[in-house]
C-alpha positions in Angstrom: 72.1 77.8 158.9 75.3 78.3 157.2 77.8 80.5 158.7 79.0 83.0 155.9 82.9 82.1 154.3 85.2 84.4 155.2 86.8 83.4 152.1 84.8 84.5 149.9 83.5 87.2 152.0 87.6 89.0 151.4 86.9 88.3 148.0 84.0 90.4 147.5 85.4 92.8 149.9 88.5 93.5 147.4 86.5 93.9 144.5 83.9 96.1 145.9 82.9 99.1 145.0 82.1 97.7 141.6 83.8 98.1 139.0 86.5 100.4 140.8 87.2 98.7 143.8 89.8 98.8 146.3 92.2 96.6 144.7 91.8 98.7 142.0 92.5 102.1 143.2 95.5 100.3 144.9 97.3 98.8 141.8 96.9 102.5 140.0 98.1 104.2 143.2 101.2 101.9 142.3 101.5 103.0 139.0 100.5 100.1 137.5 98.0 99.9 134.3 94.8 98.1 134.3 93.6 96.6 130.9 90.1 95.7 130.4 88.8 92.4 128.9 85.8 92.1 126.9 85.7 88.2 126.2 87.3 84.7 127.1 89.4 84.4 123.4 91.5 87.3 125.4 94.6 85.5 126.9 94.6 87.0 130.1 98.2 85.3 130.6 99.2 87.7 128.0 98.5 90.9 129.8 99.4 89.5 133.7 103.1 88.3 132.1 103.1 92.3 130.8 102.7 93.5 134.5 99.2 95.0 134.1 96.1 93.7 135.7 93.6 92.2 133.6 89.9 93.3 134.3 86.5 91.9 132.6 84.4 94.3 131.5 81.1 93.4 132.4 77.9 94.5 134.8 77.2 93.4 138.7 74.6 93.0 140.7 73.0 96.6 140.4 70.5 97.0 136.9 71.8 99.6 134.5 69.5 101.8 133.3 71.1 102.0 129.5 69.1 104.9 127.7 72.3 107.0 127.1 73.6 103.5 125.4 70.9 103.6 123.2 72.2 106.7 121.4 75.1 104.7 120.6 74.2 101.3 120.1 70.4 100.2 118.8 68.2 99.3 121.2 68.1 95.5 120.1 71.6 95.1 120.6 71.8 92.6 123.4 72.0 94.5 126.8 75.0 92.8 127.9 76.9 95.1 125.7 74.4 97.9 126.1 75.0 97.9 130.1 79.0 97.6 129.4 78.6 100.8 127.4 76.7 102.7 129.9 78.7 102.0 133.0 81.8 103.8 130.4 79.3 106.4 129.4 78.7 106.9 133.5 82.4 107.1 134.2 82.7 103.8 136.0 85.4 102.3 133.8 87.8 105.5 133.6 90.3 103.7 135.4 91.4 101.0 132.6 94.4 101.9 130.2 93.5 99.9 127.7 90.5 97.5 126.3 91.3 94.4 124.5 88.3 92.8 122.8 87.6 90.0 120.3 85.5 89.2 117.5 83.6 86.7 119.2 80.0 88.5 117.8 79.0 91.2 115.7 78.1 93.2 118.9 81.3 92.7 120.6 82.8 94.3 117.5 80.3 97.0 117.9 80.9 98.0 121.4 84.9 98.1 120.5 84.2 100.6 117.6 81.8 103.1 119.9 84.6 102.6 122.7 87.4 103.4 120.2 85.2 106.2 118.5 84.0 108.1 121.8 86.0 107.2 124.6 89.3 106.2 123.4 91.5 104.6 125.4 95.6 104.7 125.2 95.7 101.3 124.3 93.0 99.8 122.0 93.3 96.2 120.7 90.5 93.4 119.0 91.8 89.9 118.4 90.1 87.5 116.0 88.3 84.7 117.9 88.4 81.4 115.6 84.8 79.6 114.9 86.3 76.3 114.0 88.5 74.1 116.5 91.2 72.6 114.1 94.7 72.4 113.5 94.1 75.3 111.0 92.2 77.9 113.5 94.9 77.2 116.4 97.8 78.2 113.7 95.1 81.2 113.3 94.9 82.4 116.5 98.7 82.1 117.0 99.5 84.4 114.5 97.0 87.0 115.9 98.1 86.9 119.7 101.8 86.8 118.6 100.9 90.0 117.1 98.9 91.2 120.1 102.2 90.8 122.2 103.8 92.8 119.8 101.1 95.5 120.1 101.1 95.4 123.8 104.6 94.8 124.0 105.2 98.2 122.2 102.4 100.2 124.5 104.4 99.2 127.7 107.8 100.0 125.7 109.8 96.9 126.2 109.3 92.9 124.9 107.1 90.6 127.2 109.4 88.2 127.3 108.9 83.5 127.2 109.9 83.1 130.4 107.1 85.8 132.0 104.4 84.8 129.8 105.1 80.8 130.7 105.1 82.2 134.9 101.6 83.3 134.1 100.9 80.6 132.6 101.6 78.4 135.6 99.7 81.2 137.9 96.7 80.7 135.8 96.1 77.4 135.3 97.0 77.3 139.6 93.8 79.5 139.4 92.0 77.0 137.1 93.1 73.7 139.0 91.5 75.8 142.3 88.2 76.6 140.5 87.7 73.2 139.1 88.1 72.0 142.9 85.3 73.8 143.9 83.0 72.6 141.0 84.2 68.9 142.3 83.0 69.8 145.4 79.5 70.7 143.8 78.9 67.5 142.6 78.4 66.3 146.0 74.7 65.1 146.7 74.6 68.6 149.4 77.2 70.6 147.8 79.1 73.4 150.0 77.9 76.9 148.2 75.4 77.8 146.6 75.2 78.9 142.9 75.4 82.2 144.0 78.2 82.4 145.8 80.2 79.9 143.3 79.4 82.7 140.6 80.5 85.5 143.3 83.9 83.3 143.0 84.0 83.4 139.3 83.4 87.5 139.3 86.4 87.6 142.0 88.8 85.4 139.5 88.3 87.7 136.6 88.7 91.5 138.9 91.4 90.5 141.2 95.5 90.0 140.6 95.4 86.3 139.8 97.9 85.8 142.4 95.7 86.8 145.4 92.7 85.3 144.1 94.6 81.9 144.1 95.5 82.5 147.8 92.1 82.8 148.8 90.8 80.0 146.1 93.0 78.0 148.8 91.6 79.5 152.1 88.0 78.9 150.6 88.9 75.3 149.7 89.9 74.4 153.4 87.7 76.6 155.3 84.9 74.8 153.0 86.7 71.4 154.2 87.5 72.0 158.0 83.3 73.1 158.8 81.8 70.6 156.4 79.2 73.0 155.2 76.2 71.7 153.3 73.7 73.1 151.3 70.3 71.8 152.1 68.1 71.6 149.0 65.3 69.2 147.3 66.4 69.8 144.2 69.5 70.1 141.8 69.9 73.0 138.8 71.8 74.0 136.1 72.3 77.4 134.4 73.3 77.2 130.9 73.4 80.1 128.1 74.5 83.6 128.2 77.1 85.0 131.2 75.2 86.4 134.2 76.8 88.8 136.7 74.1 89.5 138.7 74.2 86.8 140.9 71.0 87.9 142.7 69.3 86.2 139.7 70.8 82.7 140.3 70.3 83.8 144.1 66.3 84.0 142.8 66.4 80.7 141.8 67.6 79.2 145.2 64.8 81.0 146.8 63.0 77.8 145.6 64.0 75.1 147.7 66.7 74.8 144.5 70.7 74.9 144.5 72.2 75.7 141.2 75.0 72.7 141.1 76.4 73.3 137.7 76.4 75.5 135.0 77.5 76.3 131.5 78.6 79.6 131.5 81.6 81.1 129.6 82.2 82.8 133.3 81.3 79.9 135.3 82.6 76.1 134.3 84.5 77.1 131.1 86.4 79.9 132.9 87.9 77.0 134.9 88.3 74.5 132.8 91.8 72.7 131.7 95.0 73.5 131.9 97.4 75.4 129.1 100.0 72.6 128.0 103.3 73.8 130.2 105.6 71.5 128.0 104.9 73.4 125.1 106.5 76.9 123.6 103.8 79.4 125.7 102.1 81.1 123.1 101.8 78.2 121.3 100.2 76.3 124.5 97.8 79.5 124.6 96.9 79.3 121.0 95.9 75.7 121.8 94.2 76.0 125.0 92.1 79.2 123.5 90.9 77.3 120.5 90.6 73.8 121.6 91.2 73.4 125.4 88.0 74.3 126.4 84.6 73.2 125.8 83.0 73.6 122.4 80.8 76.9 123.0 77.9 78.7 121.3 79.9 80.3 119.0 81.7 77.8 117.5 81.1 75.7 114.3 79.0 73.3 114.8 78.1 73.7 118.2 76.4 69.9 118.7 79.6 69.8 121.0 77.9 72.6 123.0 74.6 70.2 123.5 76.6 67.0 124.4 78.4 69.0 127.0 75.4 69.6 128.7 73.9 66.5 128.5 76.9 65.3 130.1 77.6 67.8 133.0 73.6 68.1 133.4 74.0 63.7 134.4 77.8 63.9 136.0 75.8 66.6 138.5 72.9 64.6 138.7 70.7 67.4 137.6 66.5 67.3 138.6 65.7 70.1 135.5 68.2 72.8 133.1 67.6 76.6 133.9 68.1 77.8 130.0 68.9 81.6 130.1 69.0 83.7 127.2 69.9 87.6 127.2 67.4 89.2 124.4 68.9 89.9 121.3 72.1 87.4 121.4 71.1 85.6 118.2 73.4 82.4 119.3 72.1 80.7 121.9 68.9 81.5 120.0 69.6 78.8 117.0 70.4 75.9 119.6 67.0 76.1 121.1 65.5 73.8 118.7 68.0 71.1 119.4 68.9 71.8 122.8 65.1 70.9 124.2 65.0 67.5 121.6 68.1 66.3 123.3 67.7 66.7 126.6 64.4 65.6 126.0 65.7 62.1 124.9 67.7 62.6 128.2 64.5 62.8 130.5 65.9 66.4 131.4 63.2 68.9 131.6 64.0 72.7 130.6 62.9 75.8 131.5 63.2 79.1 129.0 63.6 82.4 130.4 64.5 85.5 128.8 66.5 87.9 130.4 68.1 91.6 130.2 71.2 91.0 131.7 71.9 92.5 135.0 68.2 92.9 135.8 66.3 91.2 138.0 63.5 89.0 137.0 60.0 89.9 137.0 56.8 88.5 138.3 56.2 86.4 134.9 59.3 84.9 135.3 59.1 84.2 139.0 55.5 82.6 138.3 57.2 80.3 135.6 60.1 79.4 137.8 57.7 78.0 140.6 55.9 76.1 137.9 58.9 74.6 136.9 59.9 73.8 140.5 56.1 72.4 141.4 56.4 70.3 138.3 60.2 69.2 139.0 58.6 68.0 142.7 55.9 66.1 140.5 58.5 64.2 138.8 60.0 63.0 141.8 57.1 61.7 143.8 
């Protein structure tokens, strides 16, 4: 039996309660200003060089219950964005000063405009997320976050200056390098977390001043060295499609004699990939690193990118089947289904469809497919 990581245990600790947690009632009780994030086209480095702390807006581990959402928003909007709605509705998110979002899907847009219509913040802000990756979308996208320093820039009354938003910069791809470790570490034929708690680390890195997340990235790293711990499991997962917060559904899944290894989640493997080029002008290096330094996601044009990318990470982890989750309603990961199954098909990788509501846990009908999938995984391998 593992011993629990202390770690990681201090990271949960300063984000809990969700979503105002103990770091966060600290930071206002300094005066300081908290500015929600909605998406990953939202340079965080941005906001952390303008001396606020930058907070994704999302769900936990608890199931919202979203009927007062569904005044606002139609019921077949996906319930990632319902759930984000409610928890405002419910008063959880009155500490942020601001939300920045992006147009990264129609229902993003649509939970900016109810935000901005009902529950106006001081500072409001959407950024245009580019569907291409070219030469053309990066000049794109540095005209519009230039502009969103100006915005924010004016909201905190003085210019956030080269030199603070390179320091960030350098703070977050630190944060980046750290992360990355730990997926190293994953690929290891008994990896040292689970799934679970490598998505717990993810959550921390987007709620927490990236500073002291960094510090304990660090302590996790060699307290994960000095015991050797090992993850004991007959066989190897990965989690691709929508974001999930609620890590007691990847949790469900290593209740199976299963460890999730890898996944491709914009707030698991992307959120940690690359590095923003430090010999370049910084916003320049952001524009770059936004539009092209990550891997090619749903939402891009085309997204055949998206399926080599997980051919690739689904072999580099040495993967025994692909876990392909889909919030209902989120119309993207919907059109790759087709292609997704033919090629990893021709990769001998087998798939397993669920659909979920995000946040909640799954049901009985899912559990029952899940074993199936695990019983006919063992099959494979005798």
């Amino acid at each position: 039996m593992n011993a629990p990581l202390q770690a990681l245990n201090e990271m949960q600790r300063l984000t809990s309660p969700f979503p105002e947690s103990v770091t966060v009632k600290d930071w206002k009780a300094s005066g300081r200003k908290v500015i929600g994030w909605v998406n990953p086209y939202v340079p965080e480095e941005i906001v952390h060089a303008a001396g606020m702390l930058p907070f994704q807006v999302t769900g936990n581990n608890e199931p919202v219950q979203m009927q007062g959402a569904e005044a606002y928003i139609y019921s077949n909007t996906c319930s990632y964005i319902r759930t984000c709605w409610q928890l405002q509705l419910d008063g959880k998110y009155g500490f942020l000063d601001g939300l920045v979002s992006c147009s990264f899907c129609d229902q993003d847009k649509r939970l900016y405009s109810v935000w901005e219509y009902y529950k106006k913040l001081p500072y409001m802000d959407i950024l245009y997320a580019p569907r291409k990756r070219d030469e053309e979308a990066v000049e794109l996208f540095l005209g519009d976050i230039e502009d969103f320093r100006d915005r924010l820039s004016q909201y905190r009354l003085s210019r956030i200056p080269d030199r603070d938003i390179a320091n960030s910069i350098r703070v977050y791809n630190r944060g980046r390098e750290l992360m990355h470790q730990l997926y190293e570490l994953r690929q290891r034929d008994r990896p040292p977390v689970t799934g679970a708690e490598a998505l717990e680390v993810s959550k921390a890195a987007a709620r927490l001043p990236r500073e002291r997340f960094n510090e304990l990235m660090e302590q996790l790293l060699d307290e994960l060295q000095r015991t050797g711990r090992e993850i004991k499991k007959a066989r190897r997962l990965m989690v691709i499609g929508n974001d999930l917060h609620n890590a007691n559904q990847v949790a469900a899944l290593e209740t199976l004699d299963a460890v999730v290894v890898v996944d491709e989640m914009n707030c698991g493997i992307r959120y940690a990939w690359g590095q923003v080029d430090t010999d370049l002008p910084p916003m320049e290096a952001l524009a770059r690193y936004y539009v092209l330094g990550r891997p090619v996601d749903m939402h891009n044009w085309n997204s055949d990118g998206r399926l080599e990318f997980i051919g690739e990470m689904a072999e580099q982890y040495k993967v025994d089947g692909i876990v392909s989750e889909i919030v209902r309603f989120c119309t993207y990961n919907g059109w790759d289904k087709f292609d997704l199954k033919k090629q990893m098909g021709e990769r001998g990788v087998p798939i397993l469809e669920i659909d979920l509501e995000y946040g909640h846990p799954a049901g009985a009908q899912v559990k029952i497919r899940a074993e199936a999938f695990m019983e006919m995984l063992e099959s494979r391998a005798s």
